[in-house]
N, C-alpha and C positions, 0 to 999 in steps of 0.2 A: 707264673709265680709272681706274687706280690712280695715285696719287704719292706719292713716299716722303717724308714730312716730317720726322718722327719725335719733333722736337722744334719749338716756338715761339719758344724761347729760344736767341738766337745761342750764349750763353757752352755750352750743351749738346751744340749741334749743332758745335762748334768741341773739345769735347772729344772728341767721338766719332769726330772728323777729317773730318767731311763737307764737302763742298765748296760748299752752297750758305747760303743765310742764310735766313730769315723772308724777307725781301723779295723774292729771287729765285722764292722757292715763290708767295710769292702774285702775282709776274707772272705762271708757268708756270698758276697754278689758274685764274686770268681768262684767258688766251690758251686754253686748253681750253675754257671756258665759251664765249667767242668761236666759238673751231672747232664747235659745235655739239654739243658734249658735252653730255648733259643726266643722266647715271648717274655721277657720279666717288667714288673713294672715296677718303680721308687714313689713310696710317699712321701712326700715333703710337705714340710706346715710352712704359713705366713700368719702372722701377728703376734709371734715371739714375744717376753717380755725383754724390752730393751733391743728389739731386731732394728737395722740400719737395712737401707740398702746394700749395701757392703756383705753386709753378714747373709741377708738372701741371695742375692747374687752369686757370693763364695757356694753357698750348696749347692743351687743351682748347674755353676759351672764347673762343679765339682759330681756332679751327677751326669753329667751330659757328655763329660770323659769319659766315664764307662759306656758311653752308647747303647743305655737300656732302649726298646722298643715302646715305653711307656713312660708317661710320670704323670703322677696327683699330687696337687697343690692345693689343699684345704690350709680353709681358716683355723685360727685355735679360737676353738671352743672351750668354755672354762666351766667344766660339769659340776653339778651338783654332789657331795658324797666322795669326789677326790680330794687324794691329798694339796694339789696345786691348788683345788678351790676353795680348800682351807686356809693355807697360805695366802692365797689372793685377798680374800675377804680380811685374812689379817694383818696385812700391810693395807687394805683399805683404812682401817682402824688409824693405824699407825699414821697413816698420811694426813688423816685427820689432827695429828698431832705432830705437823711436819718431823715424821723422820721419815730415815730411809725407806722403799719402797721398793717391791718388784711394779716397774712401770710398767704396763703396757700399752701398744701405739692405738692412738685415738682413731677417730670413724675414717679422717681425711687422710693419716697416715697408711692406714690399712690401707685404702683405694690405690694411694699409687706407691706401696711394696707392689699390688697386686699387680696394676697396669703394667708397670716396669716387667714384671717376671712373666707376663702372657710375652710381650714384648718380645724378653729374652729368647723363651719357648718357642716362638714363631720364626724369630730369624733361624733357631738350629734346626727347623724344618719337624717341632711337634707342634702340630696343627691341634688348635681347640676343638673338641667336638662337645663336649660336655662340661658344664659352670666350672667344672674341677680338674676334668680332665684330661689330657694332652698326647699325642700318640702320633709315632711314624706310619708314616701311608699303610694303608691296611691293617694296621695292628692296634686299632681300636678294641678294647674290651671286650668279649662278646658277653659276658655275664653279668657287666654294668649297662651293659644294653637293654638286656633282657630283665634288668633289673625294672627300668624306666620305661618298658614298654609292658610290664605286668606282664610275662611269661610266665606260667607258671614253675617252680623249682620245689626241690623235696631237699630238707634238710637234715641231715642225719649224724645222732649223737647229742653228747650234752651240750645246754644250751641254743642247740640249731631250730632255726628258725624255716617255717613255709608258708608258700603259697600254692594254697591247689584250691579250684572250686570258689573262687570268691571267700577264702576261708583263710586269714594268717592264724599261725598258732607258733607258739613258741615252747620247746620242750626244758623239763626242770636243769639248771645249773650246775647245783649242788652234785658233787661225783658219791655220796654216800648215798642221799635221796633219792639220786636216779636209778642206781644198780640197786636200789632196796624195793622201787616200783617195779623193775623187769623182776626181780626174783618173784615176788607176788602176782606176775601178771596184768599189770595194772597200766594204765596209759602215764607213759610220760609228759604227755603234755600240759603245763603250767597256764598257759595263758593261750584262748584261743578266740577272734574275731569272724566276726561274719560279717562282710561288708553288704550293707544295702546297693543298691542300685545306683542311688545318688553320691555313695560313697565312692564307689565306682568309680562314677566317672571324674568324680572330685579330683581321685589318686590322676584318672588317665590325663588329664592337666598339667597337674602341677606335677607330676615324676617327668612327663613324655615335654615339658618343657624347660628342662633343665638338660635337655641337648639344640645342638644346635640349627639344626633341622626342625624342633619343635614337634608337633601332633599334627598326624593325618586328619583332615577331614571325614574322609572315606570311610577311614581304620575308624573312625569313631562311631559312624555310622553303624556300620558295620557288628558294631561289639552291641552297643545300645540300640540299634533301631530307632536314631532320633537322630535329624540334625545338629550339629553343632552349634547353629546358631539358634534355633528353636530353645537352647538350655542356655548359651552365654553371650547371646546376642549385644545383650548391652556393654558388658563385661570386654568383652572385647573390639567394641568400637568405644568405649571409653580409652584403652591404652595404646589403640591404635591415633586415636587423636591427639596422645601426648606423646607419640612416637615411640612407646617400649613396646608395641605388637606389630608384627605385620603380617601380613595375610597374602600370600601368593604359590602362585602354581600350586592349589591345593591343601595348603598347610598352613599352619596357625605356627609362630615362631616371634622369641622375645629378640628385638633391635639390640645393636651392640648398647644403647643407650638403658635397655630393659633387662638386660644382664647385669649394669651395675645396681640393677636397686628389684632384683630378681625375685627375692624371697616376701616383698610387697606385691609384686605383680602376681605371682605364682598365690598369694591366701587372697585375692577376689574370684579365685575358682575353686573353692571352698564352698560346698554348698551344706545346706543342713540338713541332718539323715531325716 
């Protein structure tokens, strides 16, 4: 079981507009534990507006009391179409005309909330496996594995999403839309992809190197019938020479140094359909 926390800090999770508090998460994390859950994992975000170290820490160490088997620490991302991203853009405005403002922490600041809180994560014995996420021995994710290793999944219901066959598809949202296509017999599905070949392997990259372990060689061999290096031969002794790739026992894997600047190294294996 996943549950989305995000933050420890009422005044945080009241900026963000969420509707539960500290107290209510950790009814919902005991009544789990109750139910027989013994795998749970907590989200948490970094780059709050106005987050300190203080204020990540406090979640942190306030999640790590409960002794989940997992926790995810993503960035805040500020979406397009939400309310926060309205807000944001209008204290952008605002700021432009010194007043007050929802701050949020700049490029330098984000890096070491970040640094500090793996830190943290590490000392209480959740080992990094993945850019985001953290887990006691053995109780790595299998579903976000198999996420980044392109396994394929069957998604079922409104809005669920798949992959089968080299084929994403994504089924309709809307709960009136959808149960008006089943009544007619009609296919739910909204939006659906066929990945080329090059597409392929673009994904098997940049998903299979956002663990820590990185991409098989072999595996990739394997799926494509082409060396690895035959498609990103430069690609990869380019970041190996600025020390974000390394290359051993097999596997293609970003350096602690190509994990901080991840999502640059991960779009030069970007190829075009």
């Amino acid at each position: 079981m996943s549950i989305g926390l995000q933050s420890a800090n009422d005044d945080e999770l009241e900026l963000l507009g969420r509707v539960h508090d500290f107290k209510k998460f950790e009814q919902t994390y005991r009544e789990a534990q109750l139910a027989g859950f013994e795998n749970i994992n907590v989200d948490l975000m970094s780059g709050l507006p106005y987050q300190t170290w203080n204020k990540l820490s406090n979640s942190i160490k306030k999640v790590i009391h409960l002794k989940p088997q997992h926790i995810s620490l993503y960035s805040l991302i500020v979406e397009e179409g939400t309310e926060f991203y309205e807000k944001y853009h209008e204290d952008v405005e605002r700021r432009e005309k010194d007043l007050d403002t929802v701050a949020l922490p700049d490029l330098d600041q984000e890096y070491e909330l970040l640094k500090n809180a793996q830190a943290l994560l590490e000392e209480w014995g959740y080992h990094q496996y993945e850019i985001s996420n953290f887990a006691k021995e053995g109780k790595e994710c299998i579903h976000n594995i198999g996420y980044w290793k392109r396994v394929p999944y069957l998604g079922v219901g409104l809005g669920a999403a798949s992959f089968i066959d080299e084929v994403r598809y994504t089924n309709e949202s809307n709960l009136l839309t959808y149960i008006d296509l089943l009544e007619k017999d009609e296919s739910v599905r909204v939006e659906e992809i066929e990945l080329s070949k090059r597409d392929a392997m673009s994904e098997f990259m940049y998903l299979g190197l956002r663990m820590n372990q990185g991409v098989s060689r072999q595996e990739f061999f394997d799926t494509f019938h082409i060396t690895i290096e035959a498609i990103y031969d430069k690609v990869i002794k380019k970041n190996e020479s600025l020390g974000l790739l390394k290359v051993a026992e097999g596997r293609v894997f970003l350096t602690e140094k190509g994990m901080d600047v991840s999502n640059r190294v991960m779009a030069e294996f970007l190829l075009d359909s």
